[in-house]
Phi, psi and omega in degrees: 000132181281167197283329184286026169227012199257121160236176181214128188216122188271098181258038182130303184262184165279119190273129204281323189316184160067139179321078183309131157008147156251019196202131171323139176278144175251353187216161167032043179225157180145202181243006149309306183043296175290320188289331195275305191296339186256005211275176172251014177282151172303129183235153167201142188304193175274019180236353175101008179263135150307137149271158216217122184240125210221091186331143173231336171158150216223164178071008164305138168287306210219129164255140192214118167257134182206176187199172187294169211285322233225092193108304196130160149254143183226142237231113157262122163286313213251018183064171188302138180118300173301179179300151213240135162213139193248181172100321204273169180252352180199181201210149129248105166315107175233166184217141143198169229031085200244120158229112200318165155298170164260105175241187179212123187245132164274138155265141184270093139279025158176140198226113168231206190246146163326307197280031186240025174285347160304322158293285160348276161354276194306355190235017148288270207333287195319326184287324210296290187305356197239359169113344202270200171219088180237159189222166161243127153262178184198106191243164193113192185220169174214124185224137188253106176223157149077010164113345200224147165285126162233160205208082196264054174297166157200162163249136215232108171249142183239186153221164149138252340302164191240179204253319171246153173323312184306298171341324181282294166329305184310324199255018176289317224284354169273327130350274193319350198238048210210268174220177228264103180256167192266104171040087114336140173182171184268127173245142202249105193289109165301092166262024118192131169310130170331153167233143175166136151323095165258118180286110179264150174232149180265164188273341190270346199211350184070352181316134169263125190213149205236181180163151171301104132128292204210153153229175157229129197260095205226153157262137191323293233257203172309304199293145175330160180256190209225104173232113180248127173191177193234122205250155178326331191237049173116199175280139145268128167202123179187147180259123182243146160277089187154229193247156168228127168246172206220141194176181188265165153260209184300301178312339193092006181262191171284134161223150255187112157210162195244142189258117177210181215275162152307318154297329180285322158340284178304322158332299168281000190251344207276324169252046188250336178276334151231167211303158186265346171284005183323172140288160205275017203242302178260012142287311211282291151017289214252035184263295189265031168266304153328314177281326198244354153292337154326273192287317191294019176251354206276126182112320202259310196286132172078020163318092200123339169288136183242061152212187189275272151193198212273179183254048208221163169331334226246343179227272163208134183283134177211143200258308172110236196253154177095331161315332182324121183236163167350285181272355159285313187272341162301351148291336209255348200253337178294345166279016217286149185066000154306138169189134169309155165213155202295155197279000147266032164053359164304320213189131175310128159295147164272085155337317215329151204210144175248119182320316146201139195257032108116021188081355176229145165260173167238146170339175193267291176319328169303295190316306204226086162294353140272045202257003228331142163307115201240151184285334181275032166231005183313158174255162188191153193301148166256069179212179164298201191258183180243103205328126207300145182093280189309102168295154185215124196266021180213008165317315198240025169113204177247131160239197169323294158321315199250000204301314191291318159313298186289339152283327166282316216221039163317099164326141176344117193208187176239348166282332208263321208246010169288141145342315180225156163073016172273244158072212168296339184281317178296308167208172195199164141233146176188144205236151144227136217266170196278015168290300187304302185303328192282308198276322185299333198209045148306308154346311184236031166075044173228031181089195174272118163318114170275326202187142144234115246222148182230086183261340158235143204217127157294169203303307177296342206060004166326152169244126174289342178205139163244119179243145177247120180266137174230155191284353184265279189208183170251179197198141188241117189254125204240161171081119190321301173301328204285302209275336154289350173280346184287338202239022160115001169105074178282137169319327192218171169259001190267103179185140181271165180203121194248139167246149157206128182081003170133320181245154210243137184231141194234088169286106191220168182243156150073149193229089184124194202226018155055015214224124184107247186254138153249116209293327172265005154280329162336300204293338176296300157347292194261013161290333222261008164099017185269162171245145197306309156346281182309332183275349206263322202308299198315320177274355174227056190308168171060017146284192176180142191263086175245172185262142153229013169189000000 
């Protein structure tokens, strides 16, 4: 038989022909497969690392995996542990009879902890009776290392469903005026996974070999594996370590993700989120802000998605192999299993972290309102404290008053006097013109710009709301993120702002949405002689430093 007519086709069960595995699987293999890629659970290799599993890119026709010279490549229809095929030097990857997922987007009104289900109840009940359709979800995760369990769930009462996300959003503020909600947020329900047939063809030999749903990809040797394919926003081409599976996405198109140990994750990601010339006192700093942003997203992010998460800002960019330098990684491995946790030592800190917070940090809850307010996020000044008797005018944040001053006339700050990443990140101007605003902020129709107004402002003085007056009408713009992408991608929301003749000038501090660490302060920190401990205390008050692994 010739090899261009040889197929091999996986429907579910395990096939005995064919090379078996020589080594147990420690992560993502069986014939479960499909439940373990949507699943939020923990997986971790046989050295004691999570494993991570991380989108490289979605919305793909076609995909071609291949790998060095030196071991082979190797193909799991059934994931590792199952039967194996060998021999090819590169796989093209295809889907068909493709169907999208079925999703549901919820609006979140009110948010808790597993033992808090007598309360979950009462406020179903409560929605129900007020007209609404509300139910309980339930996201996170629950995972056990270094000996102990944690158990980072929450229970989620929602109403609607809606048919798109915006949709959800749209509808707190008619909610809102109905009853109180607790960290409002969209929660996005899988009511059935894509289906579609995915085909690899081989380049050496044309074999074809098929499975419902997922293939898997690992190289025989050391060396990275190798994925080229052409994605909505151009070419994807990049070499990963660990495993590659290959699967559908929401849409029903190819998605790419890559499963790999956690250390080698940080390892590629650490010197793509800070300069890799850093002091090595703040790469250790964002070794181990980055791990516990790491584990506390996992479960909450990407819901519906058959990965953890993505490999882009939204989660943390991560590039994949070659990036790597010496010294991030001997950071990520002298921290190794480090991770903050809350001062009672219960539950993981929420790391987050920002490029520079512009000398001031911010609340959590500002940033993000489907947030609680958490103690290890307070905003604060980022310098020391200041010499007892010596006033300081900005002790009890930036305000309204003091904001135009703490931007022009900037204060001590350790984002301000670092060696890399000050500079334009530290304070900034940027103008638009009254051409730019009209397409910017065209959606909402409101004419020639009159004025732009900042009626709330956060601890940090980031501005929580912005309203823009137009000679038609005005329009009130919420969310730290929100009002800098209206106004064309500002660095920070932390800015004063003049309108005259039609165009708008913008003074602003700072890079990022300022709440956690600030990553150019970090550099400062330890120019300025702290070890990374310290540097963790000053951006996470109210923590503790454990090992877990």
């Amino acid at each position: 038989m010739s090899g261009r007519h040889l197929y091999l086709i996986i429907v579910g069960w395990a096939l005995a022909a064919w090379a078996p595995s020589a080594r147990a699987a420690d992560e993502f293999s069986g014939a479960d497969k499909l439940r373990a890629i949507y699943s939020a659970e923990f997986r971790f290799t046989k050295q004691g690392f999570p494993v991570v599993p991380v989108a490289i890119a979605e919305g793909l026709a076609r995909v071609t995996i291949s790998a060095g010279p030196a071991g082979g490549l190797r193909l799991f229809p059934e994931g590792e542990g199952s039967s194996e095929v060998r021999g090819e030097e590169s796989w093209q990857v295809r889907a068909s009879a493709t169907v999208p997922a079925k999703l549901s987007h919820w609006a979140v009104v009110w948010r808790g902890k597993p033992g808090q289900g007598d309360e979950a109840d009462a406020h179903i009940r409560r929605w129900q009776e007020l007209g609404e359709k509300a139910k309980r979800f339930e996201q996170g995760t629950v995972f056990g290392v270094g000996g102990e369990v944690l158990d980072r769930r929450e229970v989620l009462v929602v109403v609607g469903p809606y048919r798109k996300p915006e949709e959800a959003e749209q509808a707190f503020e008619a909610l809102g005026r109905k009853a109180t909600l607790v960290n409002p947020g969209v929660f996005t329900e899988l009511v059935d996974r894509p289906h579609g047939q995915l085909e690899a063809v081989g380049s050496k030999t044309g074999m074809h070999v098929r499975n419902e749903g997922v293939l898997w990809f690992v190289a025989g040797g050391e060396s990275p594996l190798q994925v080229e394919a052409q994605g909505p926003a151009g070419k994807v081409s990049g070499a990963y370590f660990g495993k590659v599976y290959v699967t559908l996405d929401r849409n029903g198109s190819l998605a790419v993700v890559n499963a790999l140990p956690e250390d080698r994750f940080l390892a590629g990601l650490l010197p793509v989120e800070i300069f890799p010339n850093a002091p090595e006192e703040a790469l250790k700093a964002q070794a181990v802000a980055a791990r516990g942003e790491l584990l506390s997203k996992i479960g909450t992010r990407h819901l519906g998605d058959p990965f953890r998460l993505c490999s882009q800002t939204h989660c943390q960019v991560y590039l994949g192999a070659g990036h790597e330098t010496p010294r991030t990684t001997a950071a990520v491995a002298a921290t190794r299993g480090e991770v903050l946790f809350t001062a009672d030592g219960t539950d993981l800190g929420d790391t987050v972290y920002s490029a520079n917070c512009g000398g001031h940090t911010e609340n959590n809850e500002n940033a993000w309102p489907d947030m609680p307010a958490l103690a290890a996020l307070r905003g604060h000044r980022d310098a020391p404290a200041p010499a007892a008797g010596k006033p300081d005018i900005y002790a009890t944040g930036v305000s309204a008053e003091n904001v135009a001053r703490f931007i022009d006339q900037p204060p001590a700050a350790y984002c301000g006097q670092a060696r890399l990443g000050a500079g334009d990140r530290f304070r900034w101007t940027v103008k638009r013109t009254a051409a730019e605003l009209d397409k910017l902020l065209s959606r909402y129709r409101l004419g020639e710009i009159r004025s732009i107004e900042v009626p709330q402002r956060g601890i940090s003085g980031r501005a929580l709301a912005v309203r823009v007056v137009g000679s038609a009408r005005s329009e009130t713009i919420r969310g730290e993120l929100r009002i800098r992408q209206a106004f064309g991608g500002l660095r920070s929301s932390l800015f004063v702002v003049e309108v005259k003749d039609g165009e708008a000038v913008f003074r602003g501090a700072g890079f990022g949405h300022g709440v956690g660490m600030c990553q150019t302060g970090a550099v400062g920190m330890a120019e300025a002689g702290k070890k990374y401990r310290e540097i963790l205390r000053h951006y996470y008050p109210a923590t503790v430093l454990r090992k877990l692994w």
